[in-house]
Backbone as XML, in Angstrom:
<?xml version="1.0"?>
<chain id="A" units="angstrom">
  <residue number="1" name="UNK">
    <atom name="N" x="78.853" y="137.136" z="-150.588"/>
    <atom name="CA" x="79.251" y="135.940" z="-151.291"/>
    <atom name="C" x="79.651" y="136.255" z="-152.724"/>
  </residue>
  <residue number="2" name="UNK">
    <atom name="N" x="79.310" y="137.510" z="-153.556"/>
    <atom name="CA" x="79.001" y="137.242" z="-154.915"/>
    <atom name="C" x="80.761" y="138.108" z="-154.915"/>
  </residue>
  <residue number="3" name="UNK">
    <atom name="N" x="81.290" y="138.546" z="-153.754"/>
    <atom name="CA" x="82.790" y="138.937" z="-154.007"/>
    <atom name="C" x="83.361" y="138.083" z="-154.210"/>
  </residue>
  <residue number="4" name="UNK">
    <atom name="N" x="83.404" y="136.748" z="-154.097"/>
    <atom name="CA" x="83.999" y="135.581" z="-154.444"/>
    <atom name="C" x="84.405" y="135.332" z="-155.882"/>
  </residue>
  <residue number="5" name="UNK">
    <atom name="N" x="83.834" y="135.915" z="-156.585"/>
    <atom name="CA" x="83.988" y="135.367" z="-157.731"/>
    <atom name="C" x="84.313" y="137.011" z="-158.920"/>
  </residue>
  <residue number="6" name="UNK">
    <atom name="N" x="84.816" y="136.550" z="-159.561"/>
    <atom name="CA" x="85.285" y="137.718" z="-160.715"/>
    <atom name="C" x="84.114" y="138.129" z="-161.247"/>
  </residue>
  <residue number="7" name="UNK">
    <atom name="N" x="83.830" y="139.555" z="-161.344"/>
    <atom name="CA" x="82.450" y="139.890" z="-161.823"/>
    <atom name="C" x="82.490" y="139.699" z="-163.367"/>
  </residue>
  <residue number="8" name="UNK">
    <atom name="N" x="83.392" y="139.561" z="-164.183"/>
    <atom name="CA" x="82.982" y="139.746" z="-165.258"/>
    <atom name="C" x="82.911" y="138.231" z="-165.675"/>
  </residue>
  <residue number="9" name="UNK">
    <atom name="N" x="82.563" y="136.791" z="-165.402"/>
    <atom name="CA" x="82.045" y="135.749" z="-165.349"/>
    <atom name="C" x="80.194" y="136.176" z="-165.322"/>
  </residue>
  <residue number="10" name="UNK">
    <atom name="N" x="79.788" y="136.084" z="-166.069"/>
    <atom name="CA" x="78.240" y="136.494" z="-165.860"/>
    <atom name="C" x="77.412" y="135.047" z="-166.192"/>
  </residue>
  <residue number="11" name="UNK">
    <atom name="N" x="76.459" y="134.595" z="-165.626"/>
    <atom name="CA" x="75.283" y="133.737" z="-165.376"/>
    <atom name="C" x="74.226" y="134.336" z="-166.057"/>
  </residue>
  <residue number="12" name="UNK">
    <atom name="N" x="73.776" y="133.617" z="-167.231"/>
    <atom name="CA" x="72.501" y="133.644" z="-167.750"/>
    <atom name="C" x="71.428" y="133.230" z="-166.692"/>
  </residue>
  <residue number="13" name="UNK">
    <atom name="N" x="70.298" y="133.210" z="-166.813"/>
    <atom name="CA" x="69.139" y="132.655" z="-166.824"/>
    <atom name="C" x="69.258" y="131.382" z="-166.461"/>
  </residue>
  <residue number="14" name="UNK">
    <atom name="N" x="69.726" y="130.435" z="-167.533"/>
    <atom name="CA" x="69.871" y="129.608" z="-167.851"/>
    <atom name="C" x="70.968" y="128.276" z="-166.915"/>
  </residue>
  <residue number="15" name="UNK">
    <atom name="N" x="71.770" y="129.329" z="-166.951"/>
    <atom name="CA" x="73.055" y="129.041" z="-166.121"/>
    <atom name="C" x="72.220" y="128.918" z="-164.505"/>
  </residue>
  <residue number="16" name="UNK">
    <atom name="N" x="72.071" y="130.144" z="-164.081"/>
    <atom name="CA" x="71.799" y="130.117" z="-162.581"/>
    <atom name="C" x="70.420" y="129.414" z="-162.333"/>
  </residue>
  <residue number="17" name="UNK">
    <atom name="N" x="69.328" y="128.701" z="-163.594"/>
    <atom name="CA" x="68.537" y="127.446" z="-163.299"/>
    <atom name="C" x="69.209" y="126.647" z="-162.835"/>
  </residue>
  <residue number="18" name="UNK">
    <atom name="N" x="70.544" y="126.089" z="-163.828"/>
    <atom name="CA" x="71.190" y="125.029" z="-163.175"/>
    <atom name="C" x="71.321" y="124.297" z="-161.546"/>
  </residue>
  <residue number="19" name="UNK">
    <atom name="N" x="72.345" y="126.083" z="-161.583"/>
    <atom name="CA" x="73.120" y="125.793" z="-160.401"/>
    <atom name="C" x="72.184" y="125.833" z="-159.412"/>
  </residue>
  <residue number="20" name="UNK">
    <atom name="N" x="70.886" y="126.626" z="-159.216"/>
    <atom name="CA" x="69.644" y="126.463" z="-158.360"/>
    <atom name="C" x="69.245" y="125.191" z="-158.453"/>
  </residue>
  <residue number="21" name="UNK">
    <atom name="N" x="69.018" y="124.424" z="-159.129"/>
    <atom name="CA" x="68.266" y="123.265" z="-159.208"/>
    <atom name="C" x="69.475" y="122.135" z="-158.529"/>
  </residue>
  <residue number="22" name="UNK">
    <atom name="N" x="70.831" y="122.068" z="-158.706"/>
    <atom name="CA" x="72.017" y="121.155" z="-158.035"/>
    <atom name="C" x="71.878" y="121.166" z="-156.836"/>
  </residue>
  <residue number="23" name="UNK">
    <atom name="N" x="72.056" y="123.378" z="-156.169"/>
    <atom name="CA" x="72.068" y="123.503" z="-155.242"/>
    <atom name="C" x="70.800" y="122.927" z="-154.317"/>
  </residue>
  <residue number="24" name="UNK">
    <atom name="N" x="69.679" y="122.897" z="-154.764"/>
    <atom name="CA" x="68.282" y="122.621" z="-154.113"/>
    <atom name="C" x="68.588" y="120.638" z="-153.842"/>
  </residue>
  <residue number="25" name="UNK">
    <atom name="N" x="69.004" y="120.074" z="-155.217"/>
    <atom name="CA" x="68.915" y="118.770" z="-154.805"/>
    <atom name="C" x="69.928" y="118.187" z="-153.906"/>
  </residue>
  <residue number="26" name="UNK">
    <atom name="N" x="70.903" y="118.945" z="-153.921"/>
    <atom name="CA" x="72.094" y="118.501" z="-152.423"/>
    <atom name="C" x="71.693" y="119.448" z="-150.957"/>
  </residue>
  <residue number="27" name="UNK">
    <atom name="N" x="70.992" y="119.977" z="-151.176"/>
    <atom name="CA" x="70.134" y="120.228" z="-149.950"/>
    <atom name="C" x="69.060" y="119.617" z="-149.251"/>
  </residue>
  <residue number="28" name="UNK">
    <atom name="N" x="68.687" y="119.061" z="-150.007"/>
    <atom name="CA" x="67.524" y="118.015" z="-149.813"/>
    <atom name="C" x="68.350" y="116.542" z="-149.254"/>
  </residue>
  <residue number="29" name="UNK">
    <atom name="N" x="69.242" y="116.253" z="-150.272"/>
    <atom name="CA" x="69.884" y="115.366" z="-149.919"/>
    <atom name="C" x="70.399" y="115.451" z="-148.931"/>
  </residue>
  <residue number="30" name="UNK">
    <atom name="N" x="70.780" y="116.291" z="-148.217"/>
    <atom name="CA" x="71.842" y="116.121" z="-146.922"/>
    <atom name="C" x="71.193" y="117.152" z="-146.001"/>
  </residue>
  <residue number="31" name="UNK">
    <atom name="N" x="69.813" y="117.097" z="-146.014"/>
    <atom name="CA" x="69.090" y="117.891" z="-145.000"/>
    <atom name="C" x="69.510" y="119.410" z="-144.465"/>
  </residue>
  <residue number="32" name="UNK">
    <atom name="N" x="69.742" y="120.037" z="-145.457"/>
    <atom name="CA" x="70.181" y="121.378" z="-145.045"/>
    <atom name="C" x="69.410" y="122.474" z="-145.390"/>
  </residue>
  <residue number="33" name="UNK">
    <atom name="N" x="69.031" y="123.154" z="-144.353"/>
    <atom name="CA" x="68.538" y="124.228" z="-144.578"/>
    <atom name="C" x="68.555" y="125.163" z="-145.379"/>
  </residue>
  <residue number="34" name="UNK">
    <atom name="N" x="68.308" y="125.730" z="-146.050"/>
    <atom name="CA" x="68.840" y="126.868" z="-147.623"/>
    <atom name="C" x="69.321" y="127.949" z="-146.620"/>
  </residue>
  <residue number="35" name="UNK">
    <atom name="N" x="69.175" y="128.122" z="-145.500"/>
    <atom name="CA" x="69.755" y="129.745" z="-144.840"/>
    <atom name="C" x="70.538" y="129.312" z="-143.955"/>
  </residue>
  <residue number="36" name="UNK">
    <atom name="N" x="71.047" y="128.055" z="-144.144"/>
    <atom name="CA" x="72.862" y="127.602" z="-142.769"/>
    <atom name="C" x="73.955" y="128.428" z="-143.481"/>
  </residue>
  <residue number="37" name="UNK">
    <atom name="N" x="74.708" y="127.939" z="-142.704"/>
    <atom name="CA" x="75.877" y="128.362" z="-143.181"/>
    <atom name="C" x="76.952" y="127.093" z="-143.726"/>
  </residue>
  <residue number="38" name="UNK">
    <atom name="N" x="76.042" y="126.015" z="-143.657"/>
    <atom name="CA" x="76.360" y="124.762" z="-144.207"/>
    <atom name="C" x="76.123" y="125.307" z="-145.764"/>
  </residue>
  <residue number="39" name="UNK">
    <atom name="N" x="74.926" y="125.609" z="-146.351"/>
    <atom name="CA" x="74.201" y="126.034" z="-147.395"/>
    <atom name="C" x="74.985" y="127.370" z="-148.297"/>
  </residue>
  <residue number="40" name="UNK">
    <atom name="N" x="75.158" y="127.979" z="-147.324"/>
    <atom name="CA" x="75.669" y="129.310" z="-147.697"/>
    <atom name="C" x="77.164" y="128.627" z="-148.492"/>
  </residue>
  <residue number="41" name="UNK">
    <atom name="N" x="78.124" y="127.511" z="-147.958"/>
    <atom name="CA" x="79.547" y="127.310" z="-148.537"/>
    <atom name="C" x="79.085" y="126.148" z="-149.895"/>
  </residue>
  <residue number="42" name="UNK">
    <atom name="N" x="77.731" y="125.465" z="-149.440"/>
    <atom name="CA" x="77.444" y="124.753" z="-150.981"/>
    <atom name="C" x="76.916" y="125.783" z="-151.763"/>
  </residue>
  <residue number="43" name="UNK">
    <atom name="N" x="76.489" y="126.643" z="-151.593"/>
    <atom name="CA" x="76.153" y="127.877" z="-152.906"/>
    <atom name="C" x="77.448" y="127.881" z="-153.709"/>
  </residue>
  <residue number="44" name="UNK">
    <atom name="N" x="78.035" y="128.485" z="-153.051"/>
    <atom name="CA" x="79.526" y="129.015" z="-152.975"/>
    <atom name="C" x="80.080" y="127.774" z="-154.220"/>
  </residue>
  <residue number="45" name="UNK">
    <atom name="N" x="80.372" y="126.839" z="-153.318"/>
    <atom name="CA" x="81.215" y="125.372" z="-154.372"/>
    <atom name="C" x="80.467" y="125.099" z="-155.515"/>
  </residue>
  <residue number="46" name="UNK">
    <atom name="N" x="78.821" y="125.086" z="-155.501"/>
    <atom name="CA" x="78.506" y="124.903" z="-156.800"/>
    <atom name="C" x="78.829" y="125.929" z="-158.142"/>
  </residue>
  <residue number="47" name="UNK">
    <atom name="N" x="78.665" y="127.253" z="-157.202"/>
    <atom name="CA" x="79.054" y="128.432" z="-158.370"/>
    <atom name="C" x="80.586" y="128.245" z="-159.075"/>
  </residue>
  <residue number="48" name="UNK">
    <atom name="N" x="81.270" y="127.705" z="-157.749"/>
    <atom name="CA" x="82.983" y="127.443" z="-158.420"/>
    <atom name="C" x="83.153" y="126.286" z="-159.413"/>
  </residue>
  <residue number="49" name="UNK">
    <atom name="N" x="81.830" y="125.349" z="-159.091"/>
    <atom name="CA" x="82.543" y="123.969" z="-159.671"/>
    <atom name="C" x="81.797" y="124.217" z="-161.154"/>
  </residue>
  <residue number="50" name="UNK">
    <atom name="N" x="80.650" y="125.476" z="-161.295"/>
    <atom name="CA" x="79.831" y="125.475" z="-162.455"/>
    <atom name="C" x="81.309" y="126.390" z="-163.231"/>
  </residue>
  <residue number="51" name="UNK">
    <atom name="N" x="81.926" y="127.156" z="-162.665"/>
    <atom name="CA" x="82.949" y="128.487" z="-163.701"/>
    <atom name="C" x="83.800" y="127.201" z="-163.697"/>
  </residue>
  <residue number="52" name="UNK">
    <atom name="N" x="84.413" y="126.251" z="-163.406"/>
    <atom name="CA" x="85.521" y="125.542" z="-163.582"/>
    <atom name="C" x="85.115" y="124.202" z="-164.219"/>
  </residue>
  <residue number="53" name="UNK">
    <atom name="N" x="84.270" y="124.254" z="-164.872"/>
    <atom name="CA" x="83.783" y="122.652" z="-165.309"/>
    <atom name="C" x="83.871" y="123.374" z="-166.919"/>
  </residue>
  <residue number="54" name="UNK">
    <atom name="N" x="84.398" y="122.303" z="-167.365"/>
    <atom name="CA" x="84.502" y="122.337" z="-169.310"/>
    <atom name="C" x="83.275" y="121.757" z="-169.276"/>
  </residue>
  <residue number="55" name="UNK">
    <atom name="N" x="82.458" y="120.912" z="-168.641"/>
    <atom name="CA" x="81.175" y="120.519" z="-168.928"/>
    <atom name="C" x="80.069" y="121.196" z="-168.161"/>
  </residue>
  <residue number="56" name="UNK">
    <atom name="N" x="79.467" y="121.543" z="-168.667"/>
    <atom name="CA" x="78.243" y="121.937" z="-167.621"/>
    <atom name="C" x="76.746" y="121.802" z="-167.618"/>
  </residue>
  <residue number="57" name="UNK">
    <atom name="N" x="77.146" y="120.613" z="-167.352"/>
    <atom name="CA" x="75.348" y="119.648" z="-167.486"/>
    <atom name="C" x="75.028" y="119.706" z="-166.419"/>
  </residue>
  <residue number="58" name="UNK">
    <atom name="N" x="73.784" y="119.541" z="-166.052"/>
    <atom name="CA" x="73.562" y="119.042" z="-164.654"/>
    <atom name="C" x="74.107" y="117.746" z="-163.621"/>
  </residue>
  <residue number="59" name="UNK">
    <atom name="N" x="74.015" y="116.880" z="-164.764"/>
    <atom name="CA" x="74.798" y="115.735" z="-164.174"/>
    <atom name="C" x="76.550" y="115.624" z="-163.640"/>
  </residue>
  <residue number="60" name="UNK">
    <atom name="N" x="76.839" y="116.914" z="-164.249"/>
    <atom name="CA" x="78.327" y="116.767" z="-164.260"/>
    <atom name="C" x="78.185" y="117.848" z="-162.822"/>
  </residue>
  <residue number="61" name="UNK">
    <atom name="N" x="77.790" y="118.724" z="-162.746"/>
    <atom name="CA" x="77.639" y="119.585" z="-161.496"/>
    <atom name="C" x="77.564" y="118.566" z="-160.361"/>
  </residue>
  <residue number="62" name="UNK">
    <atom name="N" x="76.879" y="118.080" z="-160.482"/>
    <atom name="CA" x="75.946" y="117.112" z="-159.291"/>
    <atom name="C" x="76.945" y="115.977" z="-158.759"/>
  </residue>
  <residue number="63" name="UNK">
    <atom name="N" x="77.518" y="115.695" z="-159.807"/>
    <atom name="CA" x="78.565" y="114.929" z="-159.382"/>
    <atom name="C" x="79.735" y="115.668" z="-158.594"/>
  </residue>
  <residue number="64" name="UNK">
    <atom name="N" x="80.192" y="116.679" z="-159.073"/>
    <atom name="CA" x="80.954" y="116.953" z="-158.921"/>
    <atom name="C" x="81.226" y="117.524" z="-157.215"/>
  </residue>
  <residue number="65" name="UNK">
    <atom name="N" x="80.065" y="118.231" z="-157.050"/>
    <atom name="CA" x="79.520" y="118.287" z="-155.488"/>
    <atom name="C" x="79.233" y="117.559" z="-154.764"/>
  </residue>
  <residue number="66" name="UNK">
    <atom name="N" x="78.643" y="116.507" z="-155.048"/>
    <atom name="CA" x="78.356" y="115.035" z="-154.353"/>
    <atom name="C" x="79.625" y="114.340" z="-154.085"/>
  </residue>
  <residue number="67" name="UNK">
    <atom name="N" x="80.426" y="114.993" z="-154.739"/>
    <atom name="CA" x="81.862" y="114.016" z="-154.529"/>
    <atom name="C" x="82.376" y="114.634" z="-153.532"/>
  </residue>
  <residue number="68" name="UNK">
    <atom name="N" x="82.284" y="116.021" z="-152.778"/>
    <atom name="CA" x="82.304" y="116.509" z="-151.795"/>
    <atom name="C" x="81.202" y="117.072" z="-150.725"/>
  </residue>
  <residue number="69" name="UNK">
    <atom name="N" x="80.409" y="115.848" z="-150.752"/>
    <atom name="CA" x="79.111" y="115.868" z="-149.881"/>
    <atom name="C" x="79.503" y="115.991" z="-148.370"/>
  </residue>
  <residue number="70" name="UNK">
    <atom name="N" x="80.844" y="115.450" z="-147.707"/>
    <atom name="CA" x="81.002" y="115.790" z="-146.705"/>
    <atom name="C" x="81.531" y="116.945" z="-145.891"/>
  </residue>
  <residue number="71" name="UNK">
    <atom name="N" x="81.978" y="118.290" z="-147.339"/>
    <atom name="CA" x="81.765" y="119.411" z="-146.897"/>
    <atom name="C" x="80.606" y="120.182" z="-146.525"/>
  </residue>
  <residue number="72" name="UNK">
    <atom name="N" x="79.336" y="119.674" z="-147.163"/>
    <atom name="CA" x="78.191" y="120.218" z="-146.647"/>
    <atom name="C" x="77.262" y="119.163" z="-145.933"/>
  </residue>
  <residue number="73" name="UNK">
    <atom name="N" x="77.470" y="118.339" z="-145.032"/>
    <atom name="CA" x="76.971" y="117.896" z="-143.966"/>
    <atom name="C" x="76.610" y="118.661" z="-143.357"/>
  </residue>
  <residue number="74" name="UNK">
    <atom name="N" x="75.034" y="118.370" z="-142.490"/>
    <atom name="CA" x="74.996" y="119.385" z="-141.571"/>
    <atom name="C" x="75.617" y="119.383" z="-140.457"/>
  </residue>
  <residue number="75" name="UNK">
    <atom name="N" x="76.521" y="120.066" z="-139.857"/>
    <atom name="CA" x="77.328" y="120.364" z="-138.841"/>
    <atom name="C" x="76.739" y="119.971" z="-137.145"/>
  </residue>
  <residue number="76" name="UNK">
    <atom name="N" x="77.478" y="119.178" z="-136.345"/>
    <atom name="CA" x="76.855" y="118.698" z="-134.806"/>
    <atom name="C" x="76.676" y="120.617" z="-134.068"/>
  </residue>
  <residue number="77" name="UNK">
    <atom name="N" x="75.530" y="120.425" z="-133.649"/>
    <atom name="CA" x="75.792" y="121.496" z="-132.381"/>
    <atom name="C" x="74.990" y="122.583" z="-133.069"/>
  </residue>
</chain>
């Protein structure tokens, strides 16, 4: 997963609290396991939507993923 992204973008501490704490509450929210592969593509979108946001609050993350909550539904079957 971490080829996804340009290595020289680096995550504090601080930073990857964030995106752990978004990622954990839209998991909860939409019943997903942390080891799907539902989980595995919201890792993924939060890390993109945290490098592409001029804001990066929690609230603005959260939104921003929630606004595509029906990519990480958990999947029939």
């Amino acid at each position: 997963m971490l080829s996804r992204f340009p290595h020289n973008q680096f995550l504090g501490p601080e930073d990857l609290a964030l995106c752990q704490r978004v990622f954990d509450q839209i998991c909860a929210g939409a019943s997903l396991e942390r080891q799907s592969i539902e989980a595995e593509d919201l890792a993924a979108a939060v890390l993109t939507a945290f490098h592409c946001s001029p804001n990066r609050t929690e609230a603005d993350l959260l939104a921003a993923i929630r606004s595509r909550r029906n990519d990480f539904e958990k999947r029939a079957g």
